[in-house]
BAZAKOL-626046 format. One line per field, with one value per residue (C-alpha): residue in three letters; x, y negated, z negated. Coordinates in nm, 4 decimals. Layout:
N
residu = [ALA,...]
X = [X,...]
Y = [Y,...]
Z = [Z,...]
This chain:
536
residu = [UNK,UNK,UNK,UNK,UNK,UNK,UNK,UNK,UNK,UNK,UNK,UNK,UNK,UNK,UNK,UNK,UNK,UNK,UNK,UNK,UNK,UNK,UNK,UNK,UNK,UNK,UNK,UNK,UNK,UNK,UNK,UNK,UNK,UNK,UNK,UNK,UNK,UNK,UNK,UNK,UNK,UNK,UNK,UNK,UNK,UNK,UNK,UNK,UNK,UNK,UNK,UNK,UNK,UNK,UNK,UNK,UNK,UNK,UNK,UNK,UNK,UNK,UNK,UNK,UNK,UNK,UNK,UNK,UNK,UNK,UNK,UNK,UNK,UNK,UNK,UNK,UNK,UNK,UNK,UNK,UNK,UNK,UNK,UNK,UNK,UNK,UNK,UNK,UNK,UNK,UNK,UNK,UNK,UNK,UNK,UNK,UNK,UNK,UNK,UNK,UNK,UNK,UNK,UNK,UNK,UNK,UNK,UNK,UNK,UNK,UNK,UNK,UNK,UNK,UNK,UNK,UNK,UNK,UNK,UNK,UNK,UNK,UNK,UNK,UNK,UNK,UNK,UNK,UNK,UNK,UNK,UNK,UNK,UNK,UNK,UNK,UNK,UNK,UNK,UNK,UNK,UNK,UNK,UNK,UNK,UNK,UNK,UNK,UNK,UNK,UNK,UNK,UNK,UNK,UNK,UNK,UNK,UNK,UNK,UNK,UNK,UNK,UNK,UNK,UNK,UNK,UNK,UNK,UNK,UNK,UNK,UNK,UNK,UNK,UNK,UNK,UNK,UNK,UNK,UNK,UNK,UNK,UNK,UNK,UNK,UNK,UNK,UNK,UNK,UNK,UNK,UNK,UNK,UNK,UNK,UNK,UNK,UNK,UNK,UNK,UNK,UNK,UNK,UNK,UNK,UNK,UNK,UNK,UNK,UNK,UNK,UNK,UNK,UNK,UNK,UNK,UNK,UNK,UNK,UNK,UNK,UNK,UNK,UNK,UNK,UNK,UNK,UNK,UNK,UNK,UNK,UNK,UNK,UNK,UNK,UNK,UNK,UNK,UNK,UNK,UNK,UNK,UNK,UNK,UNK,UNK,UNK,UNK,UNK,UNK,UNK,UNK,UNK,UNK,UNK,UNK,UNK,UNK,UNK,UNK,UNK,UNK,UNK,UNK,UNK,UNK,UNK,UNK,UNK,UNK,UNK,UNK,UNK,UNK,UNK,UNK,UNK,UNK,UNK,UNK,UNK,UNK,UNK,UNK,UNK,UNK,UNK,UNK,UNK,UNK,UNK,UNK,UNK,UNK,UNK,UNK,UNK,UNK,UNK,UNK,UNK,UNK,UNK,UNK,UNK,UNK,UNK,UNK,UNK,UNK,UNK,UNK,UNK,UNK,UNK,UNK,UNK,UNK,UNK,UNK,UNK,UNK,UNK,UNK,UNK,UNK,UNK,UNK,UNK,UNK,UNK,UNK,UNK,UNK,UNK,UNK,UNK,UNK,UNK,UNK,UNK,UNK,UNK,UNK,UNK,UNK,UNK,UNK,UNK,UNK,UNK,UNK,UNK,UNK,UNK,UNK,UNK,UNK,UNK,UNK,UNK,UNK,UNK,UNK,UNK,UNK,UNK,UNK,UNK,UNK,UNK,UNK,UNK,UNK,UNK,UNK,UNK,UNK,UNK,UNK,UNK,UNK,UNK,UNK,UNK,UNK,UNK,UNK,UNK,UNK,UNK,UNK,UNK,UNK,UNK,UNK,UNK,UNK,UNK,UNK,UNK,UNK,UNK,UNK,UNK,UNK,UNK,UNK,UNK,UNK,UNK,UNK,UNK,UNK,UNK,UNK,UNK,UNK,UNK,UNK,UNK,UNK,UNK,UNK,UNK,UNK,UNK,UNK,UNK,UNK,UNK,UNK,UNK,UNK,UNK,UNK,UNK,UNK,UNK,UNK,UNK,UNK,UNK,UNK,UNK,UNK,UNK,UNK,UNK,UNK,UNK,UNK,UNK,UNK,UNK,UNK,UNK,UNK,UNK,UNK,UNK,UNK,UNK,UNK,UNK,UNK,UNK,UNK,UNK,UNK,UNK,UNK,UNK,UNK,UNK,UNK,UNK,UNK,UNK,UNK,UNK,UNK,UNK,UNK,UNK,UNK,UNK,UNK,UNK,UNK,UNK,UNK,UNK,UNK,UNK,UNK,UNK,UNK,UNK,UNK,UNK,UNK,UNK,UNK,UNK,UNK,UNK,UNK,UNK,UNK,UNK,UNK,UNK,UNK,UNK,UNK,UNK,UNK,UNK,UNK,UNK,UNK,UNK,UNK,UNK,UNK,UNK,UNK,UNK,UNK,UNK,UNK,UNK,UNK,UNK,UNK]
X = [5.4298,5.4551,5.7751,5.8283,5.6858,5.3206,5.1887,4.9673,4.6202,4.3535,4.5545,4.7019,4.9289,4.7714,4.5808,4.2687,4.0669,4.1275,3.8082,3.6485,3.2910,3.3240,3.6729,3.6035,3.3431,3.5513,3.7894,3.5188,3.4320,3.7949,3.8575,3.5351,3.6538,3.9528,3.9449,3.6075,3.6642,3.5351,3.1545,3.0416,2.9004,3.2329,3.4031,3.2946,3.3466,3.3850,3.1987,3.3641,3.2096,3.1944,3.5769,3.6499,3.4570,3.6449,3.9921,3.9164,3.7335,3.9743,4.2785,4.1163,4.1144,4.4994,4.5270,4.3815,4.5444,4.9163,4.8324,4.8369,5.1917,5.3030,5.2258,5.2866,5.6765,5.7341,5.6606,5.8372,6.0219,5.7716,5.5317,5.8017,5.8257,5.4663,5.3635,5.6646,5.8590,6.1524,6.5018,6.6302,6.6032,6.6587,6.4216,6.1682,6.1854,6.2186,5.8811,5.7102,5.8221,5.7385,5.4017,5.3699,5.4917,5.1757,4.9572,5.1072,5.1280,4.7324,4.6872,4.7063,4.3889,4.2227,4.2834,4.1774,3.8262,3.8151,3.9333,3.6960,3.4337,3.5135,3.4469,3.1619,2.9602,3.1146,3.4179,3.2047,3.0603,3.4503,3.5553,3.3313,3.3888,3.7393,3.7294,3.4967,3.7297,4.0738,3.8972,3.8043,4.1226,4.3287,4.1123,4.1225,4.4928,4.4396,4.2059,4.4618,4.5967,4.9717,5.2043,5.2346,4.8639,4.7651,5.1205,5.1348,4.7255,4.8599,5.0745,4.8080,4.5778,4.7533,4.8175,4.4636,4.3892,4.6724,4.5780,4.1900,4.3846,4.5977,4.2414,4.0910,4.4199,4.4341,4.0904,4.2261,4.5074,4.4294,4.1247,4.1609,4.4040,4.0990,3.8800,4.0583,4.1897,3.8441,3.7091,4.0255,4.0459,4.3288,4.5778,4.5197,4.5367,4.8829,4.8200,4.4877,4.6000,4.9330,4.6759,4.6182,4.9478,4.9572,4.7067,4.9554,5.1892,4.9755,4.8483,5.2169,5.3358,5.0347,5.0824,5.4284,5.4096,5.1445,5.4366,5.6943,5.5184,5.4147,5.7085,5.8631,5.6185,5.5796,5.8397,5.9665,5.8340,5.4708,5.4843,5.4938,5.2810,4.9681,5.0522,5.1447,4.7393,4.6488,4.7502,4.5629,4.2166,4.2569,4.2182,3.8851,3.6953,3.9189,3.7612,3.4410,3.4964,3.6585,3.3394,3.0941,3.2893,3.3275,2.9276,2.8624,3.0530,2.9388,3.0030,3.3082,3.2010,3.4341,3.3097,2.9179,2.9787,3.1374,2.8218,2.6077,2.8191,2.8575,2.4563,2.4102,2.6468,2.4106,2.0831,2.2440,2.3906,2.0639,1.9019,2.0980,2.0795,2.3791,2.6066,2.5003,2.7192,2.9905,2.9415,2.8582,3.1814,3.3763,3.1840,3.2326,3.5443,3.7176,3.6431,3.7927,4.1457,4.2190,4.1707,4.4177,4.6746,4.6649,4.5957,4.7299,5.0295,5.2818,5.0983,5.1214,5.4737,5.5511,5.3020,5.4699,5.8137,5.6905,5.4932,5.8660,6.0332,5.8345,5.7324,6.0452,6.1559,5.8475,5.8595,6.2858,6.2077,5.8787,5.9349,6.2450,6.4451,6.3299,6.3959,6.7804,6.8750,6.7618,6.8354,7.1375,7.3090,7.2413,7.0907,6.8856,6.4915,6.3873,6.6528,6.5266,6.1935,6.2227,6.4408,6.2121,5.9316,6.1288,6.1787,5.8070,5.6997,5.9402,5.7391,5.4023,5.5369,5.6938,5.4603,5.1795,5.4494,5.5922,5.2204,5.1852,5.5220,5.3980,5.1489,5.3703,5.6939,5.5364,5.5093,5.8311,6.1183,6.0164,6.0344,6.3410,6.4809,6.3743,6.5507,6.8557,6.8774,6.7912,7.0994,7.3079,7.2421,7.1655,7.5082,7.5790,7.3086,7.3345,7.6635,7.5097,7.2590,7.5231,7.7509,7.7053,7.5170,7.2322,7.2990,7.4828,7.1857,6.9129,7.0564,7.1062,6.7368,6.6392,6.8262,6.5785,6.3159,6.3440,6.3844,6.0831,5.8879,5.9460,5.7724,5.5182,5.3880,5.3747,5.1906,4.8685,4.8382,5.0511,4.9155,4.5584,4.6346,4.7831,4.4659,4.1211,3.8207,3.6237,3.9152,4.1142,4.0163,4.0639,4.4129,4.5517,4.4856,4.6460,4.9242,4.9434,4.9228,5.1507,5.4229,5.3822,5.3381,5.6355,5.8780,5.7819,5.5787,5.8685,6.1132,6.1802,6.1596,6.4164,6.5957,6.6220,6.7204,6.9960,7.1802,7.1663,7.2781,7.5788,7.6275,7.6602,7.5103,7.4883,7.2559,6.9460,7.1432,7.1792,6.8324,6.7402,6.9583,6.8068,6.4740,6.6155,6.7410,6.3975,6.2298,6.4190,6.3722,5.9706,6.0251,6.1747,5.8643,5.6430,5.4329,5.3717,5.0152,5.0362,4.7555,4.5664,4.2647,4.2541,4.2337,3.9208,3.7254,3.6797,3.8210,3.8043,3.7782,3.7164,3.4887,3.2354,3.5141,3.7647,3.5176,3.4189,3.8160,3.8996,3.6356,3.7472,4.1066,3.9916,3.7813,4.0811,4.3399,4.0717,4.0382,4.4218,4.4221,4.1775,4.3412,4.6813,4.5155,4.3159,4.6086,4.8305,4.5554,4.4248,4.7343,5.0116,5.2528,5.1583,5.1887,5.5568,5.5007,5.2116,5.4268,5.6594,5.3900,5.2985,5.6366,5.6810]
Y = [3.8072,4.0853,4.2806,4.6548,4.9959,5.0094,5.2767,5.5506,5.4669,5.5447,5.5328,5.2396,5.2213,5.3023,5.5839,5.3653,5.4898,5.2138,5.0812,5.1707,4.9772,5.0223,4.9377,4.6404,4.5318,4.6159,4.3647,4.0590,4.1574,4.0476,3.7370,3.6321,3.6261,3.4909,3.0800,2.9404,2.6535,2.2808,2.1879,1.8667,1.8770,1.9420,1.6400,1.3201,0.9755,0.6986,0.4526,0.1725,-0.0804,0.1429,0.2440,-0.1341,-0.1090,0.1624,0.0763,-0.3219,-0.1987,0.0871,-0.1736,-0.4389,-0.1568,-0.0893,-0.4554,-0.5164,-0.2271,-0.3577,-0.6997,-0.5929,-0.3597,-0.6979,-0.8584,-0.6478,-0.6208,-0.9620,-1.0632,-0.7505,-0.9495,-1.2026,-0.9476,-0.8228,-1.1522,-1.1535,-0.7999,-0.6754,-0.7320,-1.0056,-0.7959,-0.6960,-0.8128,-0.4743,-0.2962,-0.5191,-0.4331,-0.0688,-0.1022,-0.3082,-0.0252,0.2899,0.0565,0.0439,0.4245,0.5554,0.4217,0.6970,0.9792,0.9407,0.9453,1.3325,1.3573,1.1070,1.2815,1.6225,1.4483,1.1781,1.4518,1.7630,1.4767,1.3446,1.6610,1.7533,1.4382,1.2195,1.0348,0.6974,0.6852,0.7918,0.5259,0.2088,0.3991,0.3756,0.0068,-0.1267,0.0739,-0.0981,-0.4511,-0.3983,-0.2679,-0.5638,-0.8429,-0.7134,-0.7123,-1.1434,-1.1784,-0.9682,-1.1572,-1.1386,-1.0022,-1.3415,-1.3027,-1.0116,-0.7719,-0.4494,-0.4361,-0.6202,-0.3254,-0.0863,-0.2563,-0.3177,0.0572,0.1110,-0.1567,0.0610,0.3704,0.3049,0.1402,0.4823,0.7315,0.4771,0.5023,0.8115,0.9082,0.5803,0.6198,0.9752,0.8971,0.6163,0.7578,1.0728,0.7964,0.6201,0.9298,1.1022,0.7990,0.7665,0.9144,1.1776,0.9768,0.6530,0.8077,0.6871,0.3057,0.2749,0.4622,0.2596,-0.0466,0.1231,0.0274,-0.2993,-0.3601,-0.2222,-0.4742,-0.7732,-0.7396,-0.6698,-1.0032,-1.1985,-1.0518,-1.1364,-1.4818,-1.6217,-1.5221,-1.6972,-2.0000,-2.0254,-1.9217,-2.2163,-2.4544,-2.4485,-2.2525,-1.9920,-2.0929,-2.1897,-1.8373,-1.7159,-1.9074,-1.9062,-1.8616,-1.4895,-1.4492,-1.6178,-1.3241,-1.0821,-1.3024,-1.3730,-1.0068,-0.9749,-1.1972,-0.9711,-0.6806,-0.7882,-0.8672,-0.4859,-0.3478,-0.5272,-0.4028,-0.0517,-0.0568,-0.0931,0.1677,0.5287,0.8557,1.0043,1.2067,1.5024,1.5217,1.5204,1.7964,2.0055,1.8952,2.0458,2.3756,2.3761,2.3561,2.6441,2.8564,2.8525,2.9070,3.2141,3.3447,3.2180,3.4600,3.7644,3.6936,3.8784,3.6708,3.3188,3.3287,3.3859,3.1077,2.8504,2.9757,2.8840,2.5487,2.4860,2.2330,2.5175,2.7109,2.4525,2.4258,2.7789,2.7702,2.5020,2.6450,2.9815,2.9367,2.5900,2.5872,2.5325,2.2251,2.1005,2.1576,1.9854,1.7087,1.6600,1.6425,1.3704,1.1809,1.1195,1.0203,0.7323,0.6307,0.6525,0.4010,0.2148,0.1490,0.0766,-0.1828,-0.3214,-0.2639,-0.1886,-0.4353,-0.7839,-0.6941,-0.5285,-0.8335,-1.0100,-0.8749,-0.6147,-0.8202,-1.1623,-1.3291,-1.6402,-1.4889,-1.6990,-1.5996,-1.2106,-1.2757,-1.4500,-1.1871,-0.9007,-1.0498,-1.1252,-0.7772,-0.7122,-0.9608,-0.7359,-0.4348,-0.5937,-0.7291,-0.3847,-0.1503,-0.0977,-0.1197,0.2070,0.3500,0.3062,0.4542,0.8059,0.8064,0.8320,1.0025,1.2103,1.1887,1.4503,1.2114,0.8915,1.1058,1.2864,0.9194,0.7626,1.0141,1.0621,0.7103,0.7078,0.9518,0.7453,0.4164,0.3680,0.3116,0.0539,-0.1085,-0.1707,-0.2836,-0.5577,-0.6242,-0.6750,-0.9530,-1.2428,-1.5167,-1.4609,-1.3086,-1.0261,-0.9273,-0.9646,-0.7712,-0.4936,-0.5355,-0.5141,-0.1995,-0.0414,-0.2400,-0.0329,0.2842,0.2284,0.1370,0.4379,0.5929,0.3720,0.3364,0.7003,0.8681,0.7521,0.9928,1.2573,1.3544,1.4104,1.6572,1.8980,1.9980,2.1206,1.8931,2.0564,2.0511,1.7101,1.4437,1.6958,1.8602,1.5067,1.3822,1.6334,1.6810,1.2927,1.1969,1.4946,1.3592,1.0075,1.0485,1.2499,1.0367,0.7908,0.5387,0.6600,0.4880,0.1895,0.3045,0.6298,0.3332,0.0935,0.3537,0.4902,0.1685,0.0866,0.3986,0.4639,0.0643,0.2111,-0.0359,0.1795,0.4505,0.3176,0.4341,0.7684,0.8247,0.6794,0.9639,1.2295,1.1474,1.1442,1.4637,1.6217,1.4284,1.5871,1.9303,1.8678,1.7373,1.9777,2.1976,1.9629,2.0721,1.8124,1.7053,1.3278,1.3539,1.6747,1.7397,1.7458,2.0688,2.2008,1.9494,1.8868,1.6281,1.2908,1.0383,0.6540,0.7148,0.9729,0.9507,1.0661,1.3494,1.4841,1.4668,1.6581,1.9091,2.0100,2.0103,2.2744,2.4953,2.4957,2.5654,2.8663,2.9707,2.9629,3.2100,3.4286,3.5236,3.5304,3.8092,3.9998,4.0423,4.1394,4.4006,4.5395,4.4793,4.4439,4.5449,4.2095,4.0302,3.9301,3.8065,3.6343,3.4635,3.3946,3.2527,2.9828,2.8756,2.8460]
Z = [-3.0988,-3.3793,-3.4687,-3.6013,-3.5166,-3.5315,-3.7603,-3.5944,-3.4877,-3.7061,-3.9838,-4.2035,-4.4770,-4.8720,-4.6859,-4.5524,-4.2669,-4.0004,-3.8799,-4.2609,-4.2610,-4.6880,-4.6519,-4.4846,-4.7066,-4.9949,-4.8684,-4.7627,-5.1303,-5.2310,-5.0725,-5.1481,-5.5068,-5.4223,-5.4510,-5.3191,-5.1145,-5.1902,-5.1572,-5.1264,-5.4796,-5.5838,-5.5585,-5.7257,-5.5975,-5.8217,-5.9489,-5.8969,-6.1120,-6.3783,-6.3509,-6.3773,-6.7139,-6.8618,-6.7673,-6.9345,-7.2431,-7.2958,-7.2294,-7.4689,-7.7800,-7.7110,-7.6868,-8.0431,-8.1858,-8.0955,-8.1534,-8.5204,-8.4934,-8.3075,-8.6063,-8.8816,-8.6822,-8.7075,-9.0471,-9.1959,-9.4071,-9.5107,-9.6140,-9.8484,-10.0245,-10.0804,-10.1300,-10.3303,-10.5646,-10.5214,-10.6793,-10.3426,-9.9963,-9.8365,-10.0471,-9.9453,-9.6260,-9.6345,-9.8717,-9.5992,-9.3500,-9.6006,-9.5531,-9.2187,-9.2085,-9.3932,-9.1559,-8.8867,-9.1747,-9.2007,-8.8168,-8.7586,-9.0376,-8.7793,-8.5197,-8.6307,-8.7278,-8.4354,-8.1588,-8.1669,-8.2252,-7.9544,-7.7199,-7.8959,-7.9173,-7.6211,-7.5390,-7.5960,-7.9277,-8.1334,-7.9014,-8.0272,-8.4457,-8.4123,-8.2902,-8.5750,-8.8090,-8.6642,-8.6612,-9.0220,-9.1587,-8.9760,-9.0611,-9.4278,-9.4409,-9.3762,-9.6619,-9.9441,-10.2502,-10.3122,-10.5507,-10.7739,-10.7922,-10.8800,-10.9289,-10.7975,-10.6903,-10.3973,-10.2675,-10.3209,-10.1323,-9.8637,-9.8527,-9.8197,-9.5311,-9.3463,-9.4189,-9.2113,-8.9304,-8.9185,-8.9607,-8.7171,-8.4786,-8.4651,-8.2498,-8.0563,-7.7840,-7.7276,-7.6642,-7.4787,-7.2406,-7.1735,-7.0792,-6.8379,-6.7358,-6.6564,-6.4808,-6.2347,-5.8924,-5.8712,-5.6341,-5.8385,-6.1453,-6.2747,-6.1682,-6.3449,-6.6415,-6.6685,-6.7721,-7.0538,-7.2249,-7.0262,-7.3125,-7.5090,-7.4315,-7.4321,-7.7716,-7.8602,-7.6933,-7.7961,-8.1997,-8.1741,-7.9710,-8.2383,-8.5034,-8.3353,-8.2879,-8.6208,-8.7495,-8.5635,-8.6383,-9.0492,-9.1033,-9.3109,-9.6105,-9.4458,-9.3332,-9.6840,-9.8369,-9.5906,-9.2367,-9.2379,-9.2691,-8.9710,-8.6911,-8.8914,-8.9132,-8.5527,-8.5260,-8.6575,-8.3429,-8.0708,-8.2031,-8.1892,-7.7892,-7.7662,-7.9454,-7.7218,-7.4290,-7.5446,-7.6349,-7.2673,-7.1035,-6.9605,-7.0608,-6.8397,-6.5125,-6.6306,-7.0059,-6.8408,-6.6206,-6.9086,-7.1330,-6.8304,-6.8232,-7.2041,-7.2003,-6.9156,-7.1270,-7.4136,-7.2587,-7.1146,-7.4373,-7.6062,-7.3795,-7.3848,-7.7943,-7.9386,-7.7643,-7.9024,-8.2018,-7.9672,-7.7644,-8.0711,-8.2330,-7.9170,-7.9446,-8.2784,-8.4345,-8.6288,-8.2824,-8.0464,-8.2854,-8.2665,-7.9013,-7.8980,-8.0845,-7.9809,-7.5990,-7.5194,-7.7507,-7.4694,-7.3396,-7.7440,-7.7625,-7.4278,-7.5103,-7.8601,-7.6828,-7.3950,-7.7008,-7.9468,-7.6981,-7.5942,-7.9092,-8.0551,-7.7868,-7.8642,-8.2491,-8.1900,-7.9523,-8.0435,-8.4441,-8.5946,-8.3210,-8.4581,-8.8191,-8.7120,-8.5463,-8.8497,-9.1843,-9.0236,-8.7756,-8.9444,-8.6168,-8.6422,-8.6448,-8.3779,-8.1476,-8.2471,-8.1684,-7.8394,-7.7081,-7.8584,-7.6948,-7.3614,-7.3614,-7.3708,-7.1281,-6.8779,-6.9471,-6.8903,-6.5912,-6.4768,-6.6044,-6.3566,-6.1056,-6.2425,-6.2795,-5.9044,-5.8540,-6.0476,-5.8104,-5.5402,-5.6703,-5.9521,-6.2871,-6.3578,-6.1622,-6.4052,-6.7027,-6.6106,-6.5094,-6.8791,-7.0671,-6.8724,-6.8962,-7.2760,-7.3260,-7.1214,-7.2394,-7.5592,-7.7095,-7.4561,-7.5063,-7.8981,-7.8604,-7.5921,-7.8692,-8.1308,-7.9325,-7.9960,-7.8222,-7.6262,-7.2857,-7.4097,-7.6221,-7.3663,-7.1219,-7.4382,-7.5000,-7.1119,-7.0676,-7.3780,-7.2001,-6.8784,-7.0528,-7.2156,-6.9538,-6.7611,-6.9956,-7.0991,-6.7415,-6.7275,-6.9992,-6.9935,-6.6962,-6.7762,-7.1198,-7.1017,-6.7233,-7.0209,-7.1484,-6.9655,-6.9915,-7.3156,-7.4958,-7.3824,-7.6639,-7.9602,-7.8345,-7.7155,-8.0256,-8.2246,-8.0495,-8.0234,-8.3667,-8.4898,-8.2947,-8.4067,-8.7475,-8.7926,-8.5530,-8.3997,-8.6767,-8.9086,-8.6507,-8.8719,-9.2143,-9.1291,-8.8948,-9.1509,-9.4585,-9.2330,-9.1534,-9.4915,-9.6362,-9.3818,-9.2997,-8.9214,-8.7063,-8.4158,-8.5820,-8.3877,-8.0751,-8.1895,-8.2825,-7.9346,-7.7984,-7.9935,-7.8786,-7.5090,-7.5692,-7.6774,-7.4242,-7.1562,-7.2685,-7.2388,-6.8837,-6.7829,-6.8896,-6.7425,-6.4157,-6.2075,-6.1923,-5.9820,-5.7220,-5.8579,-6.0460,-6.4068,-6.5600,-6.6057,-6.3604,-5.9459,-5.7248,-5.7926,-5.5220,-5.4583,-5.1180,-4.9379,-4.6592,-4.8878,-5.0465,-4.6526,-4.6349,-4.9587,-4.8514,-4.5164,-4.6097,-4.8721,-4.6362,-4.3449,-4.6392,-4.7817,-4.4225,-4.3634,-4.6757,-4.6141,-4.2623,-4.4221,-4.6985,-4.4099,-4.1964,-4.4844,-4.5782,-4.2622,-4.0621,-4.2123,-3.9374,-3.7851,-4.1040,-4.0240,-3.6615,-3.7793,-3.9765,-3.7581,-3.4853,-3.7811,-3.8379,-3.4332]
């Protein structure tokens, strides 16, 4: 039933002849344009098998990559003793964490090379460089003479065996999380990404297990004097098993179709000749960066903000914790590292669980959750770390634990939805590796100088709060994007049912617009009780 006075026959409002045949075509013209619904060739259904692939070969890089920050955590201080110089304790360990900083301060430099590669050449290829690279660089750090032996060449080199695992890190996450990203189906998107950083937290827990076994087993002085080498030579045969999985996987569905468009683009600029430097400067790496920073600058700023905040969390807990509890607190190291590595045991055990939750409840509550929570409870939390005994603590630690894994289990599908498809590896990874560089792999060292330079023991819980605070000011930016398409590609979908679904659900929505614009346009004195009949 409509409502209102009609206007007079013949006649409708903006002055159009009623009845009009160019009017009318002028308007079939218009919502033509308007959003085409789905074809079949639209929407791509995954290849199972091959999905299976990327999520295990993409997992077993992260895996390798964190076994060594695992590792390099835990024997903190015993790398001190043999890389540095023995007249103080606490500058050991801030020079084995300036060490372990310059790794990240090298990983924007990879990214900006590793990135735009990446969308250029393929996903695949940067993928199976960057793995050789971290391999090389870990296993190296295993063979290195110490200070004794050869003063302070030892140092330096170790430097440079962290400075190629930071180049080769930083083409690595970002472009991990793109693959597993582009080879998900939209509703499953979060779950199969979050075994991304399940890898993550295996090769943590597996780095830091071997230490604390070892560690337990010969000692502290066996662990200076040879054992300390033995996690990072065990390195060298896990990246061989990464390499030979990453050698067998597919380019991405998403980054093929953007090759094909990329490749239509050019024949027709080719053609019309004037227009092909356009289209190869658009193409080209200096091209692609100033696209990124001048049109998807927002989406860096928010990605930035999302990326501190979890790895700020990350390099506290997984990093900086063991040694506080040690060298600040004055805890027995074992006692540190089994609770540290409790900790991470609860996130592997947690974390696809939240990934499937994102699926359901979108990505926006979990952040919004994390860094609430992050503000909330980090003070209590360090004050449950520094009690004594042991239950006190591990409920401290499990409290950062959860906080963490709220956003762990989350951004493996958040981050690369920023960014369209030609663009997704290179912006991801600069945005990425910006943010960690700057705070999060500095986490330790800036930890580690402030408690020693204000003897304030609950410092770590005011950077935690800081980064909670920043977080939350990029969620709240954050569009949610659980159960959509990635920018810049179509549908993706696990069976022909659910592509026949996707489809007709897009041509009945289309349809539902298209009558909504006609009637608004031809007849808009029935607009309102047409509206009013739907909501009926």
């Amino acid at each position: 039933m409509t409502t209102g006075r009609r206007p007079p026959r013949g006649r409708r409002r903006g002055g159009w002849p009623h009845g009009s045949a160019r009017t009318d075509q002028l308007l079939r013209t218009l919502l033509r344009r308007r959003k085409e619904p789905l074809a079949i060739e639209d929407v791509t259904v995954v290849d199972k098998p091959g999905m299976r692939r990327a999520v295990a070969a993409t997992a077993i890089g992260n895996t390798m990559e964190w076994f060594d920050f695992g590792v390099y955590a835990y024997v903190a201080v015993t790398l001190g003793r043999v890389f540095f110089p023995a007249d103080d304790p606490a500058t050991q360990v801030v020079s084995t964490f300036a060490t372990f900083a310059v790794a990240f301060l090298v990983r924007p430099l990879g990214g900006l090379v590793f990135g735009p590669l990446g969308d250029r050449i393929g996903r695949r290829l940067v993928l199976s460089t960057t793995m050789i690279m971290m391999a090389t660089g870990t296993f190296a750090v295993g063979l290195l003479p110490g200070y004794d032996a050869i003063g302070f060449a030892a140092p330096l080199l170790l430097l440079a065996c962290r400075v190629v695992q930071g180049f080769s890190t930083g083409g690595e996450y970002a472009g991990a999380t793109t693959y597993i990203a582009e080879f998900a189906p939209d509703q499953r998107r979060g779950f199969l990404g979050s075994w991304l950083d399940f890898g993550t937290f295996i090769g943590y827990s597996l780095g830091s297990g071997l230490v604390t076994v070892l560690t337990a087993a010969i000692g502290e002085t066996g662990m200076v004097d040879w054992g300390w080498r033995v996690p990072f030579l065990v390195a060298g045969p896990l990246g061989l098993i990464g390499l030979y999985m990453r050698l067998r996987l597919e380019e991405t569905p998403a980054f093929q179709q953007e090759a094909e468009r990329a490749a239509e683009a050019a024949e027709a600029a080719q053609a019309q000749g004037d227009t092909l430097p356009i289209e190869a400067a658009r193409q080209s790496g200096r091209g692609r960066l100033k696209e990124i920073f001048t049109r998807h600058w927002q989406a860096v700023l928010i990605c930035m903000g999302l990326v501190l905040m979890y790895n700020v969390t990350n390099y506290m807990v997984t990093s900086y914790l063991p040694t506080f509890m040690t060298s600040t607190l004055g805890d027995d190291a074992t006692k540190a590292q089994v609770l540290v590595l409790g900790t991470m045991l609860f996130v592997v055990l947690a974390i696809t669980v939240v990934g499937r939750t994102s699926d359901r409840w979108g990505r926006r509550p979990l952040f919004l959750f994390g860094s609430v929570g992050m503000i909330v409870l980090a003070v209590p939390a360090v004050l449950l770390i520094r009690e004594g005994g042991v239950l006190l603590p591990a409920i401290g630690c499990l409290i950062l634990g959860a906080m963490l894994v709220t956003f762990a289990g989350t951004s493996a599908a958040t981050l690369p939805a920023l960014f369209p498809t030609r663009l997704r590896y290179g912006a991801l990874s600069i945005s990425y590796n910006l943010s960690v560089s700057l705070f999060g792999g500095t986490t330790p060292l800036l930890a580690s100088w402030l408690v020693a330079t204000t003897h304030n023991t609950l410092v770590p819980a005011f950077y935690l709060m800081v980064a909670g605070v920043i977080g939350l000011i990029a969620t709240v930016f954050l569009h949610e994007t659980a159960g959509k398409p990635l920018r810049g590609s179509g549908p993706m979908v696990e069976t022909e049912e659910e592509a026949r679904t996707a489809v007709a659900e897009s041509r009945t929505e289309a349809g539902r617009r298209a009558r909504d614009v006609w009637i608004r346009l031809r007849h808009p004195w029935a607009g309102a009780g047409h509206r009013e009949e739907d909501e009926e």
